[in-house]
C-alpha positions as CSV (number, residue, x, y, z in Angstrom):
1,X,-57.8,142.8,12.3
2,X,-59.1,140.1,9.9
3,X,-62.3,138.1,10.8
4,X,-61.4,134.5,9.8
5,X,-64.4,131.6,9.8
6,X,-63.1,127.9,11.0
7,X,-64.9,125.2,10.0
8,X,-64.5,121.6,11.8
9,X,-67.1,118.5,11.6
10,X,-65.3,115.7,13.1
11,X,-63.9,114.7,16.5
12,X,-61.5,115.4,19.3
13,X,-58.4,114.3,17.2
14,X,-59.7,116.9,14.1
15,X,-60.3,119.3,16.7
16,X,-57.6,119.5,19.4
17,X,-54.9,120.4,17.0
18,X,-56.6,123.7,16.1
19,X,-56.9,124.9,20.0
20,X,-53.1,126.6,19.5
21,X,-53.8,127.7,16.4
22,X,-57.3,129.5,17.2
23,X,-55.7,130.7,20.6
24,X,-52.3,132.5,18.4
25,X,-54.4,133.7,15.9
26,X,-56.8,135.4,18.4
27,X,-53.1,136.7,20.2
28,X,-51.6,138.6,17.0
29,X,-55.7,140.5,16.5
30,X,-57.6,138.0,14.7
31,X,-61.3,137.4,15.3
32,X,-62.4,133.8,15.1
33,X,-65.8,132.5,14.7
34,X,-65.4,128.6,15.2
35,X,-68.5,126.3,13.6
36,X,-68.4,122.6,15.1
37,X,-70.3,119.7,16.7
38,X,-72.0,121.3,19.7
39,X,-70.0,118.7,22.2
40,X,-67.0,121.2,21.2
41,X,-68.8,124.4,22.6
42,X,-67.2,124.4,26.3
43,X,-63.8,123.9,24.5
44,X,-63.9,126.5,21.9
45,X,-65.5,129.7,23.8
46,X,-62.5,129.4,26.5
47,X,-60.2,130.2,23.8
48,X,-62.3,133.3,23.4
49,X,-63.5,132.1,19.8
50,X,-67.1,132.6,19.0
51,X,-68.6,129.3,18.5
52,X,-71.5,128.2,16.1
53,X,-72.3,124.7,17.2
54,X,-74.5,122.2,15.2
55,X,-76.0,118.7,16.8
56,X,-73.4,116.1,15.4
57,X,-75.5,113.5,14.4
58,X,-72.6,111.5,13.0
59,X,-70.9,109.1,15.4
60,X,-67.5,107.7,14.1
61,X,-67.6,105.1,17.2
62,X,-70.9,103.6,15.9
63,X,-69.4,103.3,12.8
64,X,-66.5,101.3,13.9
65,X,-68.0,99.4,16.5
66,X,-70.2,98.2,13.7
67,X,-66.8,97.1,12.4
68,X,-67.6,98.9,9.2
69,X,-70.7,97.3,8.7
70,X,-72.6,99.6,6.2
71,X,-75.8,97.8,5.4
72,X,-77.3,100.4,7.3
73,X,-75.9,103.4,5.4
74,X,-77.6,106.1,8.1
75,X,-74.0,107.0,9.5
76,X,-72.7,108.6,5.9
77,X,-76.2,109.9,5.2
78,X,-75.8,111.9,8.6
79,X,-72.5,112.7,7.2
80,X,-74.4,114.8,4.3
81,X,-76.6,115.7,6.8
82,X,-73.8,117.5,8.9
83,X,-72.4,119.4,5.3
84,X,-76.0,120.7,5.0
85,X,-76.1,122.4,8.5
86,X,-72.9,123.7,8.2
87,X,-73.0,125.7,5.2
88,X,-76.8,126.8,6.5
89,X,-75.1,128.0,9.4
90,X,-72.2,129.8,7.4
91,X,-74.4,131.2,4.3
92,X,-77.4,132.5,7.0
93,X,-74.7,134.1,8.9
94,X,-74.9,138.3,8.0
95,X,-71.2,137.6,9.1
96,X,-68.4,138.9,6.4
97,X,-65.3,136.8,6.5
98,X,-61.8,137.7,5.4
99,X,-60.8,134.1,4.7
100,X,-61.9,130.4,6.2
101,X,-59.7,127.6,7.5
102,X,-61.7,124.3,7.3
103,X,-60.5,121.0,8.4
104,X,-60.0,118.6,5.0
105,X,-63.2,116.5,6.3
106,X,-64.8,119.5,5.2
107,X,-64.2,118.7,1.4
108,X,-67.1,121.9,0.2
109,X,-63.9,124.3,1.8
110,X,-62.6,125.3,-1.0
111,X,-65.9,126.1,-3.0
112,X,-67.5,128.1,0.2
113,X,-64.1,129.8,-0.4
114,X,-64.7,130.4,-4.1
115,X,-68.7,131.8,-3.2
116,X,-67.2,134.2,-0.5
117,X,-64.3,135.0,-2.7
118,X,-62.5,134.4,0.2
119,X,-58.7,132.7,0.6
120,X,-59.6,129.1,1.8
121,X,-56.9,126.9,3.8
122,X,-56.9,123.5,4.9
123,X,-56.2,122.2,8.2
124,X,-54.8,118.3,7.8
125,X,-54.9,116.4,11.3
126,X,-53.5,113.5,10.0
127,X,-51.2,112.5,7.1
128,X,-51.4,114.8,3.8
129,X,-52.2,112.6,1.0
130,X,-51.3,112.6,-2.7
131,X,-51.0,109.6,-5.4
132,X,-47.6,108.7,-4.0
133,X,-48.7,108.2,-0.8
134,X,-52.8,107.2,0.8
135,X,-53.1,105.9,4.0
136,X,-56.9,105.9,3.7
137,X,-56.8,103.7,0.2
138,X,-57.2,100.2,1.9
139,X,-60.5,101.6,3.7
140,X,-62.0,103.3,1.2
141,X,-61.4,100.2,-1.4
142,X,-63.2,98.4,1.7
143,X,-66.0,101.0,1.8
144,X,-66.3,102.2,-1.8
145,X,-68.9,99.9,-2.6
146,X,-71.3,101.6,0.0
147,X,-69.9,105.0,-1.0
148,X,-70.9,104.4,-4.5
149,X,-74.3,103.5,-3.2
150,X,-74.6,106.5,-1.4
151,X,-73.4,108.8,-3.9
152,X,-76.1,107.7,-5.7
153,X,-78.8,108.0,-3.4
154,X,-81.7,110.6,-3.5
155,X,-80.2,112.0,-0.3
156,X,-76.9,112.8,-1.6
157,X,-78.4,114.0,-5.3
158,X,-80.9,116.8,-3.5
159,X,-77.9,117.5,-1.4
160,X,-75.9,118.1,-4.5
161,X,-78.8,120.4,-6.3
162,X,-79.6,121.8,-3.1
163,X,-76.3,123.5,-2.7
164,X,-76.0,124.7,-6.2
165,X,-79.1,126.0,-6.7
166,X,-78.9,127.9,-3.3
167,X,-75.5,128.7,-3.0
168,X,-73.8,128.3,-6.1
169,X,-71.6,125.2,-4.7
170,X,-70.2,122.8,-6.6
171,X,-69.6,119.2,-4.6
172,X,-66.5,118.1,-5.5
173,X,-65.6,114.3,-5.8
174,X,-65.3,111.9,-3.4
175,X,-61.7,111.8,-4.0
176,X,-61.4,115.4,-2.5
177,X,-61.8,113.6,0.9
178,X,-58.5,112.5,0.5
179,X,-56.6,114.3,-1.4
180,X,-57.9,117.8,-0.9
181,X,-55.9,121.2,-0.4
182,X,-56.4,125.0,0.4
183,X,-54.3,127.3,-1.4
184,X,-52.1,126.5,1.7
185,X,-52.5,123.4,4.0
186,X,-51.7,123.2,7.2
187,X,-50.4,120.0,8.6
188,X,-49.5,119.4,11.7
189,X,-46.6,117.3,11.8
190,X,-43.2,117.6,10.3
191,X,-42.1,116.8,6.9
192,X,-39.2,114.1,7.8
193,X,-42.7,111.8,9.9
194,X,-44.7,112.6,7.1
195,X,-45.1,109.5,5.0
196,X,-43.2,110.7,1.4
197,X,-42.6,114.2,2.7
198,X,-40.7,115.1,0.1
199,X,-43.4,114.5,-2.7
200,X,-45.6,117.6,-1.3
201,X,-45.1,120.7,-2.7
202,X,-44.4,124.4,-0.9
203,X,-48.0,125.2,-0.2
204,X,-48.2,122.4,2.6
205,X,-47.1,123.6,5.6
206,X,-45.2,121.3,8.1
207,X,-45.7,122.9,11.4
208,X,-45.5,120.3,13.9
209,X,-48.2,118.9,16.4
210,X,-50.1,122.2,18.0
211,X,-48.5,121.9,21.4
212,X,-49.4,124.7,24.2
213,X,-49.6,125.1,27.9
214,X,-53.1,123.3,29.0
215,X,-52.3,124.2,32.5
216,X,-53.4,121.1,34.3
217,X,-51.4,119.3,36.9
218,X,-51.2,115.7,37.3
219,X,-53.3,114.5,40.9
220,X,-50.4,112.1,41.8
221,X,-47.1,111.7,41.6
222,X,-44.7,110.1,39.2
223,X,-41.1,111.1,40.6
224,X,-40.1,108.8,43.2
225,X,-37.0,107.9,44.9
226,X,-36.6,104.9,43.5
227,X,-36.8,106.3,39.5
228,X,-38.9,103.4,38.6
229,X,-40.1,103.4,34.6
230,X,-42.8,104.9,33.5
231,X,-45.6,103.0,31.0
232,X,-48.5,105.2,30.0
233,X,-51.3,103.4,28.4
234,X,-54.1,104.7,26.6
235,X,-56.3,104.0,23.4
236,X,-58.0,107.7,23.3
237,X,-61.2,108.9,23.1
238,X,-63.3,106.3,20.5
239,X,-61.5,102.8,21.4
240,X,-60.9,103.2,24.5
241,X,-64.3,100.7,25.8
242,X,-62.0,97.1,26.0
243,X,-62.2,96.0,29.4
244,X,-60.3,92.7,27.9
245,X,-57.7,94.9,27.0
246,X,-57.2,96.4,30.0
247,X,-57.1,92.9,31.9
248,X,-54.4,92.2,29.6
249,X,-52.3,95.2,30.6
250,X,-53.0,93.9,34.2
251,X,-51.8,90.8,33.3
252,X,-49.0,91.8,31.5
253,X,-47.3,94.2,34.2
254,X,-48.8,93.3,37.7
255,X,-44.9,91.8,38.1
256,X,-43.2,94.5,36.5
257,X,-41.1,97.0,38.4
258,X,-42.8,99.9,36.9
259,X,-45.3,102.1,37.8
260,X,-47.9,102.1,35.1
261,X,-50.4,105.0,34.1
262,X,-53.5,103.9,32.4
263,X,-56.3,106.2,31.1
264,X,-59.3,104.5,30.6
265,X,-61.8,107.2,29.1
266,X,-64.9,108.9,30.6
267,X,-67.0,105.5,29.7
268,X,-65.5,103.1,31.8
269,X,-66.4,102.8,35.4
270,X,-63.1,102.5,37.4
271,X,-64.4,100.2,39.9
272,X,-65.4,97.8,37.1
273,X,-62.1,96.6,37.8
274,X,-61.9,93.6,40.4
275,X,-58.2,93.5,41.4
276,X,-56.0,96.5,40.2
277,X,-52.1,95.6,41.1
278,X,-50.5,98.5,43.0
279,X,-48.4,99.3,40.5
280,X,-51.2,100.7,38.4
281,X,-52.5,104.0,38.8
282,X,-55.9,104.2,37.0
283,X,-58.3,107.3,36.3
284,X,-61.0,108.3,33.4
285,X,-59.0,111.2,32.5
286,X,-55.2,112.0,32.8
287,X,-53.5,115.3,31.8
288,X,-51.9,113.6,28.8
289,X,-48.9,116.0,27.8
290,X,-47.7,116.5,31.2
291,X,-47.5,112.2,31.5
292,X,-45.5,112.2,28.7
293,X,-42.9,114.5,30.2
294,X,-42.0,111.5,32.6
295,X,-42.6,108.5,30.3
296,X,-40.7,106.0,29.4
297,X,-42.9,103.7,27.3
298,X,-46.4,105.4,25.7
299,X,-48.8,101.8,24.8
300,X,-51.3,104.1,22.4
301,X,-54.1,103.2,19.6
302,X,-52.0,105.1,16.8
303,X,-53.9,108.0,16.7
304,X,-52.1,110.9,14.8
305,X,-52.7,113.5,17.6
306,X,-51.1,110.6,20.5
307,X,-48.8,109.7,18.1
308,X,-47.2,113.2,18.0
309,X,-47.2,114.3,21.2
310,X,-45.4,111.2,22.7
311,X,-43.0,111.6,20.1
312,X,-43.0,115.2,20.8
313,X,-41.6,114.3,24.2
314,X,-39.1,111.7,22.7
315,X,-40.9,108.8,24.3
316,X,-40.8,105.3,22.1
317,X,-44.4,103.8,21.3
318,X,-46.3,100.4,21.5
319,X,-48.9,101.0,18.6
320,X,-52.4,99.0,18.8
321,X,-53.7,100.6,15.6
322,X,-57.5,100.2,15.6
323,X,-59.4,102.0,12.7
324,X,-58.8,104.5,9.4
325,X,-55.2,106.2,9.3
326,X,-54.0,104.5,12.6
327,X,-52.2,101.6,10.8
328,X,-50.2,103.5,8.5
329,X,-49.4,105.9,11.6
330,X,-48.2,103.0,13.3
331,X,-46.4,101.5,10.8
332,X,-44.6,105.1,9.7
333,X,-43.4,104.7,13.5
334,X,-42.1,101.3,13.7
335,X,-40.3,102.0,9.6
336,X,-38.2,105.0,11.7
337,X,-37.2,102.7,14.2
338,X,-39.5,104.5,17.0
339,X,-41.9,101.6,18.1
340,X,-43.4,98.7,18.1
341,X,-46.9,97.8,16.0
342,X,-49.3,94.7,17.5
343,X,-52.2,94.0,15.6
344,X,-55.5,94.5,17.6
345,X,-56.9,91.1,17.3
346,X,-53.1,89.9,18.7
347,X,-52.8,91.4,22.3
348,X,-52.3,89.4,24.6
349,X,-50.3,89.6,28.0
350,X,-47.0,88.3,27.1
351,X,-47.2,90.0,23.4
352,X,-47.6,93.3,25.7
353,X,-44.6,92.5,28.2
354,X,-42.3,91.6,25.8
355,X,-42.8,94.3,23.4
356,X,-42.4,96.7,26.4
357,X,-38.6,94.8,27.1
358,X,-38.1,94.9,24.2
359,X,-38.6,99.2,24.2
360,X,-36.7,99.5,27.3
361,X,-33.7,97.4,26.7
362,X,-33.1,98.3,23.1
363,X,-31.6,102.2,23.2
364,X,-32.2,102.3,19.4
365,X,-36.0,103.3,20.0
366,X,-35.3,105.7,22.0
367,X,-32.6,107.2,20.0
368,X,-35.0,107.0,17.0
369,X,-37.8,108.8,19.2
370,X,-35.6,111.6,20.2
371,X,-34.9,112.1,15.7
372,X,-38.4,112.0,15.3
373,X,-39.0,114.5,18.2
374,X,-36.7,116.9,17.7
375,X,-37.8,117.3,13.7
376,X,-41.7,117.9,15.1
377,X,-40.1,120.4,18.0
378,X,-38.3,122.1,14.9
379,X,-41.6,122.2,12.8
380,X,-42.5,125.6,14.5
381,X,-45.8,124.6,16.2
382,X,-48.6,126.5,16.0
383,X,-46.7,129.5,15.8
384,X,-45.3,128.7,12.9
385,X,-48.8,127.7,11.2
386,X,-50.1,131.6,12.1
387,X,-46.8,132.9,10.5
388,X,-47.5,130.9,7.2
389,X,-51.3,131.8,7.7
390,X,-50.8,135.0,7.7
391,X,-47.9,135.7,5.4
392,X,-50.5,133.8,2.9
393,X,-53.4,136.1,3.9
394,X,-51.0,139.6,3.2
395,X,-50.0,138.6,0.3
396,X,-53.3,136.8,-1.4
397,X,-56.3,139.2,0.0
398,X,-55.5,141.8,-2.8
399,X,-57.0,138.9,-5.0
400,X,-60.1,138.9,-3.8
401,X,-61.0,142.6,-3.8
């Protein structure tokens, strides 16, 4: 039994693939002590994980609804603020760990690795990245005037000498954001959706999206007599606030012989809407995975996480990509022939109806979803990510001794 530190500091999306992972290590006799924003608490300690929970005093939402307006630079200096609790939290701990998995956020992994003279690996929610192939480029050439700004800031130059003089950390660049690896990385998706897959080398492991069993059951039904399609729609947990869009979806298939599921998030009031049409079923939460089963159709912002699991479940995509990675998601799906991409500022109605005709009387796409689905069902899941986890853990530890 090895004690193994996790390390996450961003949202649902960064977090939710780990849940499998945390709950198959625990399974084969590994201890897990999980450090995170404390809105993650509830979620981690049913797993059985101990959980070490900071106040998150980064918002990602803010930073987007501000449409990447960084005048105002106190989102990425709560950023650094978040890297200083975390390693407090890790280097205050009388805790000995045999190795740490951090998410690739967490760009001080690998050196609180190095300190502990532990084995570090890296858990990459989204695309990997290397030279060949960075989805976040066009942002951070957007940004990088503010992020030069900020790396130069008293803030982030106390941060730097406060970490090496008290822990012996070196902060790595900027860059390592991006393209930053453990000695293994763990990706969860498979190498033939992976943008370039070929380009990474053996130490990044493709495992597939980290599907399990949430054991939640859907409050209505969706089989009928009549086996009517199925259109799930839903932006996710950060851009999810559009009551225009949602209008536009009412618009678009108030006609349509379909019976349409629509998750609107926990922000949005339900009975906000004046006139739902009967073929919409609407709620604030929906068990995602077990909709996806039955659709036909999955209209979704381009998240990675929503991205996988409707392919996952062979199901063809509308992409609205709204913010970081989510474009070249999208466009990764509609290059394989899965889906169609719309531009945010271009929804309208008839853009949605049409693109949703389009889906359903076109079998490519759904030929193309089922290829895409069966390589992340072949990826090995979570499962898979422990093997390679562990397999790296019996082989390396001798190093560190």
């Amino acid at each position: 039994m090895k004690k193994i530190l996790f390390v996450n500091m961003c949202g649902h999306g960064h977090v939710n693939p780990t849940i499998g992972l945390i709950n198959e290590l625990m399974n084969r006799g590994e201890q897990v002590t999980y450090i995170a924003g404390e809105e993650f608490r509830n979620k981690i300690e049913k797993t059985g994980a101990k959980f070490k929970g900071y106040n998150n005093s980064f918002d990602i939402a803010n930073l987007v609804n501000e449409n990447l307006n960084l005048e105002n630079s106190e989102s990425l200096l709560n950023f650094i603020d978040i890297f200083k609790k975390i390693i407090e939290i890790l280097f205050n701990s009388k805790e000995k760990f045999d190795y740490i998995i951090y998410d690739s956020v967490f760009m001080l992994g690998n050196e609180v690795g190095r300190v502990l003279k532990i084995p570090a690996i890296c858990s990459i929610t989204t695309f990997a990245a290397n030279e060949r192939t960075n989805c976040l480029s066009s942002l951070f050439n957007k940004i990088e005037p503010k992020i030069q700004e900020l790396l130069n800031s008293s803030e982030y130059i106390n941060f730097v000498k406060y970490s090496q003089e008290k822990y012996g950390i070196k902060c790595p660049s900027a860059s390592n954001v991006i393209f930053g690896k453990g000695m293994i990385s763990i990706v969860y998706t498979s190498k033939y959706f992976q943008l370039c897959g070929e380009s990474f080398d053996e130490s990044y492991k493709f495992i597939g999206p980290s599907i399990s069993d949430r054991k939640e059951d859907i409050s209505f039904p969706l089989e009928t007599n009549d086996k009517k399609k199925v259109i799930y729609i839903s932006l996710g947990t950060i851009f999810n606030n559009s009551i225009e869009f949602y209008e536009n979806c009412f618009k678009a298939f108030d006609n349509m012989d379909a019976k349409i599921i629509m998750s609107v998030g926990k922000n949005i009031d339900v009975n906000t809407f004046k006139s739902i049409p009967s073929n919409f079923i609407i709620r604030n939460y929906v068990p995602q995975l077990e909709i996806l089963k039955h659709a036909d159709v999955f209209i979704t912002h381009g998240g990675m996480n929503s991205t996988n699991e409707g392919l996952y479940y062979d199901v063809p995509l509308i992409l609205i990509p709204q913010f970081i990675d989510q474009p070249a998601v999208a466009n990764r799906v509609a290059e394989l022939g899965a889906g169609i991409v719309i531009e945010k500022d271009k929804v309208t109605p008839e853009v949605l109806k049409q693109s949703v005709v389009r889906i359903l009387s076109d079998n490519n796409f759904k030929i193309n979803s089922k290829k895409i689905g069966k390589s992340l069902r072949e990826a090995g899941g979570y499962k898979k990510g422990v093997d390679e986890i562990l397999n790296l853990i019996n082989k390396k530890s001798s190093l560190f001794t």
